[in-house]
C-alpha positions in Angstrom: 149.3 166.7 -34.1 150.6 167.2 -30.6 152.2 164.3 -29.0 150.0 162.6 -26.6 147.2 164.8 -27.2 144.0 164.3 -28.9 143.3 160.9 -30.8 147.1 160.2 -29.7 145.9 160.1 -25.9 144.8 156.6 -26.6 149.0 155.5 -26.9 150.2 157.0 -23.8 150.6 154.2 -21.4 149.8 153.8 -17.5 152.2 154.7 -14.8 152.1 150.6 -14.2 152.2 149.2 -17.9 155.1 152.1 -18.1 157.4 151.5 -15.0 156.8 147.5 -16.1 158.1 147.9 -19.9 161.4 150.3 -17.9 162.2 147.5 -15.6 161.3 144.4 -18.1 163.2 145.8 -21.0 164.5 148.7 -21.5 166.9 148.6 -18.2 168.3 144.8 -19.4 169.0 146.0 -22.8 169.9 149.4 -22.8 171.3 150.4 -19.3 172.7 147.2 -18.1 176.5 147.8 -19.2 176.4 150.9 -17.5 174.5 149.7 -14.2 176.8 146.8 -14.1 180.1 149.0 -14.7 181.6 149.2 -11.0 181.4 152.7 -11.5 181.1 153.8 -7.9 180.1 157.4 -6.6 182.6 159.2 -4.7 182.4 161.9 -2.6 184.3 164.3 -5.1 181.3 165.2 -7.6 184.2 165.4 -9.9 184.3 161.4 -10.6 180.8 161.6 -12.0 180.0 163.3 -15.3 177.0 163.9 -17.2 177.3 165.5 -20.6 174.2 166.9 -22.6 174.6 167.2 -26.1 171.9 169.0 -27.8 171.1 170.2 -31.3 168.0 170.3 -33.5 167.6 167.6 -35.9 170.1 167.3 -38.4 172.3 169.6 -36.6 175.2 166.4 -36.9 175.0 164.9 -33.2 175.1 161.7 -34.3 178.9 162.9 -35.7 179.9 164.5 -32.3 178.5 162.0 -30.0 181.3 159.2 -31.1 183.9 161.9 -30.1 182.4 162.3 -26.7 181.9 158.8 -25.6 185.4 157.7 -26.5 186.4 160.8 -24.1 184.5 159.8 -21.7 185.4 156.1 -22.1 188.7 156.7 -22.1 188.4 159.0 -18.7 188.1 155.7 -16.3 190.8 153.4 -15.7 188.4 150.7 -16.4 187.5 151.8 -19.8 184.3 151.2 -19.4 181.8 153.7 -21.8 179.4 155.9 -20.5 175.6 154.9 -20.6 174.4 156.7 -23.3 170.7 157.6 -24.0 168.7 158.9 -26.6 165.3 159.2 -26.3 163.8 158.1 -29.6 165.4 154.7 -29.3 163.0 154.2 -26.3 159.9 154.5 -28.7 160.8 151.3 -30.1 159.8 149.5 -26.7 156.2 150.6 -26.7 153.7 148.4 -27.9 152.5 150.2 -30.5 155.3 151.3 -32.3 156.1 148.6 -34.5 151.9 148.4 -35.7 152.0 152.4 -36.3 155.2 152.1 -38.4 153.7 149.5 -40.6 150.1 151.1 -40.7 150.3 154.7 -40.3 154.4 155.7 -39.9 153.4 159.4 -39.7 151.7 158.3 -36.2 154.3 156.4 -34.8 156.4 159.4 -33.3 154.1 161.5 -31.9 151.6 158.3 -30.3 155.0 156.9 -28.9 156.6 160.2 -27.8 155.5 161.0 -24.6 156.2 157.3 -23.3 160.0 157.7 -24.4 160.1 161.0 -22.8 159.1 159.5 -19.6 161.4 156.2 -20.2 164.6 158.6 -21.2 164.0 160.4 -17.4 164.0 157.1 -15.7 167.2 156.2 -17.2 169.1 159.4 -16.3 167.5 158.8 -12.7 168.8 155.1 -12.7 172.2 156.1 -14.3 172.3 158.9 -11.7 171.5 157.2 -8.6 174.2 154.3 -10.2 176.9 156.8 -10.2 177.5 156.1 -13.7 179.1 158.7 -16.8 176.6 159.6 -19.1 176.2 160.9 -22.2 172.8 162.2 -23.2 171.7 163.2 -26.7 168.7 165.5 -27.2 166.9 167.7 -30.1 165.3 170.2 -28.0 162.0 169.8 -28.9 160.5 169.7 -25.1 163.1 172.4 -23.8 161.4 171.5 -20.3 162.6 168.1 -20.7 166.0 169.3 -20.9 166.2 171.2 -18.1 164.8 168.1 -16.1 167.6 166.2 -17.3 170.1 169.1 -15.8 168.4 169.3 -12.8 168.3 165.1 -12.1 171.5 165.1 -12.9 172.9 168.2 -10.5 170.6 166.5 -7.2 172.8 163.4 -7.9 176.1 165.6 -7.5 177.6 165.3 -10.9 179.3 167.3 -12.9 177.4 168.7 -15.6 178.8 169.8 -19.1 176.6 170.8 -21.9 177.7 170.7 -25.9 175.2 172.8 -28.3 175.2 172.5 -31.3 174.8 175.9 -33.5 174.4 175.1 -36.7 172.1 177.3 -39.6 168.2 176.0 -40.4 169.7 176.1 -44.2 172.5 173.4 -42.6 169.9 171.2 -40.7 167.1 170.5 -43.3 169.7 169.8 -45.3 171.1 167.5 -43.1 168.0 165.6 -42.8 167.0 164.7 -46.5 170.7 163.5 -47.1 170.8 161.4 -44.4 167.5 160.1 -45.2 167.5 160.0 -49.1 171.5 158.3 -48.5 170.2 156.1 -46.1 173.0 157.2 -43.6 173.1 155.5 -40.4 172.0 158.6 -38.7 168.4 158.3 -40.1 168.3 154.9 -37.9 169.2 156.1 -34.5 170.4 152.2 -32.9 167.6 150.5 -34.0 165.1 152.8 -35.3 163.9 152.1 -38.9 165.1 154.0 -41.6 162.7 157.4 -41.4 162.5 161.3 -42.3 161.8 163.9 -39.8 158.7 165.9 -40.4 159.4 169.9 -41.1 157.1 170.6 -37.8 159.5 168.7 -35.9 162.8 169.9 -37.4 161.4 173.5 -37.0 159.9 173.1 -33.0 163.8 171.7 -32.1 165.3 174.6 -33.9 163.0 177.0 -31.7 163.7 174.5 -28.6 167.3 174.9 -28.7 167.7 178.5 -28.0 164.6 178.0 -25.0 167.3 175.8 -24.0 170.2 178.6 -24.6 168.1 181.5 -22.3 167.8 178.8 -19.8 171.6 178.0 -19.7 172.2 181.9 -19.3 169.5 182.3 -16.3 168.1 179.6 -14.2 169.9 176.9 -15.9 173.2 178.8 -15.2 174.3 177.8 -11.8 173.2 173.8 -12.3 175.9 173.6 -15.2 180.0 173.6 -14.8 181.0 173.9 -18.6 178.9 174.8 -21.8 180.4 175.3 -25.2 178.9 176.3 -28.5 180.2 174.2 -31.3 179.6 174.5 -35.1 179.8 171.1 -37.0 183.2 169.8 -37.0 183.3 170.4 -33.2 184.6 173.9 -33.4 184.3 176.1 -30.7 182.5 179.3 -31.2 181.5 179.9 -27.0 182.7 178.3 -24.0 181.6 179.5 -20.0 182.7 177.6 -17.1 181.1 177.3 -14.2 182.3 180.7 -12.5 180.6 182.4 -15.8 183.8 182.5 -17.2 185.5 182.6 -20.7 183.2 183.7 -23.0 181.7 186.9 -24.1 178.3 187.7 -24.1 175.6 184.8 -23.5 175.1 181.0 -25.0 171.6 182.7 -26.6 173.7 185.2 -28.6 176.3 182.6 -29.4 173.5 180.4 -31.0 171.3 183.1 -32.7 175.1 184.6 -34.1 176.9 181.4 -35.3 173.3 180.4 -36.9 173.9 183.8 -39.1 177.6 182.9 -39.4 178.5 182.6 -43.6 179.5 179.0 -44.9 182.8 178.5 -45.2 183.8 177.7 -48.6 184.5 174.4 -47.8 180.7 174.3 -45.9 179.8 175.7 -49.1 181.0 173.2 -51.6 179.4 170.2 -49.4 176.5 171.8 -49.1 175.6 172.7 -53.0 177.0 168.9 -53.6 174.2 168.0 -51.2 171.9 169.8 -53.3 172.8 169.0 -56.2 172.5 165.2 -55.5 169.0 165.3 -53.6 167.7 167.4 -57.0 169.2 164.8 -59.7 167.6 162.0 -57.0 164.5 164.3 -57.3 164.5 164.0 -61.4 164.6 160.3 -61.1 161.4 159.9 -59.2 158.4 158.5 -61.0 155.3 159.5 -61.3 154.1 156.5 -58.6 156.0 159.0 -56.7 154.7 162.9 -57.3 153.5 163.3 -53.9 157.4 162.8 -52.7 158.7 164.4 -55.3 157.0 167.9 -55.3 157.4 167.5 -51.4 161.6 167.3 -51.8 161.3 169.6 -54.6 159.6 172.4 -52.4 162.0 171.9 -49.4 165.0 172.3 -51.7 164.1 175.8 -52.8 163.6 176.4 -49.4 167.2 175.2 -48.6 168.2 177.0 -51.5 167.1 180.6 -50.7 167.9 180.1 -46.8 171.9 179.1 -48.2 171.8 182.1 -50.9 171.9 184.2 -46.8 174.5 182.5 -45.9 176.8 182.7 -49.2 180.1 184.3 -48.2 180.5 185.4 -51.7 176.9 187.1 -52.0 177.4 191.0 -51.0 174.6 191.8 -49.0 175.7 189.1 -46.8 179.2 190.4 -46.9 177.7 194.3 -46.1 175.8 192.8 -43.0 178.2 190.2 -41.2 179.3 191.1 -37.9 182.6 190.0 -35.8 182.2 186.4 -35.3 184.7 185.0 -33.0 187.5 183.0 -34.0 186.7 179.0 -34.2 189.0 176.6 -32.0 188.9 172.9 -32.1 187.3 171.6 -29.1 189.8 169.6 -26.9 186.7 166.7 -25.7 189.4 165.4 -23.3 189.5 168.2 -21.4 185.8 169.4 -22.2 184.7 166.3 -20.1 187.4 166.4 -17.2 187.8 170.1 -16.8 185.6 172.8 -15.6 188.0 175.0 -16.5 188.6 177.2 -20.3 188.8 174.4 -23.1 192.5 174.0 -24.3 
């Protein structure tokens, strides 16, 4: 079901009950260190920086983000951190989340959505009219809602970087039933309760994130100064600065060829580990709990056959891989100060 739409039209909130929750709550509790910072605008665009770091769900931002901030935090001489926003911690401040979670959980997302949408733009207005860093995480799944955030964030005079994340669908669902199934903090995004991302969703942020990519290479190019390409790990695999410089080809063909790129062994290893756990997990269910069961069962053979493509050690992949580029650490130091080449 479409966020917003249909029977979920009932959720979205008035301009007024909106703007009222912003200013009531959300700008106390989540924006007020930043706000507050002394962080003043200067007339070189360089002293304000806005990084977007974006990746479908389970792609491993909640593992880059850390490394990002403390860059960032570390940048100003009065250590203070970035503000830092992610949208779906905002659905927690509508009145109806916590009902939906308890009642009908499946709701809760999309009936709260389009409110945190509209919540996670106010606070990159606020944070931009402040003058503040900040750090901004997002799945893709409204690629329009992306490029707003570039565009608020370019009027305000700030340097804009832009971190994607290019990891392989096999990688990502993955991702997603071992954080949830381990009960890994980044199933709870500060705050949220402990909960699994529907398919739908994973697969409309996968599909988001290169809309996202072919905007960075056209329209999107000129409001940006630096966007890399990372794998997990924070490896680079693409990098363009501002002038269009330092990479080959375009962030679109840098995404759609490091999603083709072949495990490493060591990917490899973690990966069947994954597996292997979330199928023995599988085997212990009950039979209170067939629904669930066949459910994980089906996306695992799913996961299985899309890593079997990816095997460095099966031949057909072997007979079709391309040149991929060699993979350099990113420097996040520089990434966030520099508009120059990483490194």
């Amino acid at each position: 079901m479409a966020d917003g739409k249909g029977a979920l039209a009932k959720y979205v909130l008035t301009d007024a009950e909106s703007e009222t929750i912003f200013a009531e709550q959300i700008l106390p509790a989540e924006l007020s260190h930043a706000l507050d910072s002394g962080q003043v605008p200067g007339n070189d665009s360089s002293s304000k920086v806005a990084v977007l770091l974006v990746g479908q769900t389970g792609a491993g931002k909640t593992r880059t983000a850390p490394l990002l901030h403390q860059a960032m935090t570390t940048r100003h001489p009065s250590g203070r951190g970035p503000a830092h926003l992610i949208a779906d911690t905002y659905k927690t401040y509508h009145p109806a989340y916590a009902d939906l979670m308890r009642h009908s959980p499946a709701l809760a997302s999309p009936a709260t959505g389009p409110d945190a949408r509209r919540w996670l733009a106010m606070a990159c207005s606020r944070v931009a009219a402040a003058g503040a860093d900040c750090l901004v995480e997002s799945a893709c799944r409204h690629p329009a809602d992306f490029q707003d955030l570039v565009r608020i964030f370019r009027a305000a005079g700030y340097v804009v970087h832009v971190a994607l994340l290019a990891v392989p669908e096999a990688l990502s669902r993955l991702g997603i039933l071992v954080r949830f199934h381990g009960a890994l903090p980044e199933a709870r995004s500060r705050g949220l309760p402990l909960r699994l991302t529907p398919r739908p969703v994973h697969d409309a942020t996968y599909s988001g994130l290169l809309v996202a990519a072919r905007w960075l290479d056209g329209e999107g190019s000129p409001s940006t100064d630096r966007v890399v390409v990372l794998r997990r790990g924070d490896r680079v695999a693409y990098e363009r600065d501002a002038g269009g410089h330092g990479g080959d080809g375009s962030v679109a063909s840098a995404l759609l060829l490091e999603r083709r790129r072949p495990l490493s062994q060591e990917e490899k290893a973690r990966a069947f580990e994954d597996l292997k756990t979330l199928e023995e997990l599988s085997l212990g269910l009950g039979q209170d709990r067939e629904k669930e069961k066949q459910a994980l069962e089906t996306e695992l053979r799913d996961i299985n056959q899309l890593l079997f493509g990816l095997d460095p050690d099966n031949n057909a992949v072997q007979a079709e891989t391309p040149d991929f580029p060699e993979l350099l650490p990113l420097d996040h130091a520089r990434f966030i100060t520099s508009r120059g080449n990483n490194g």
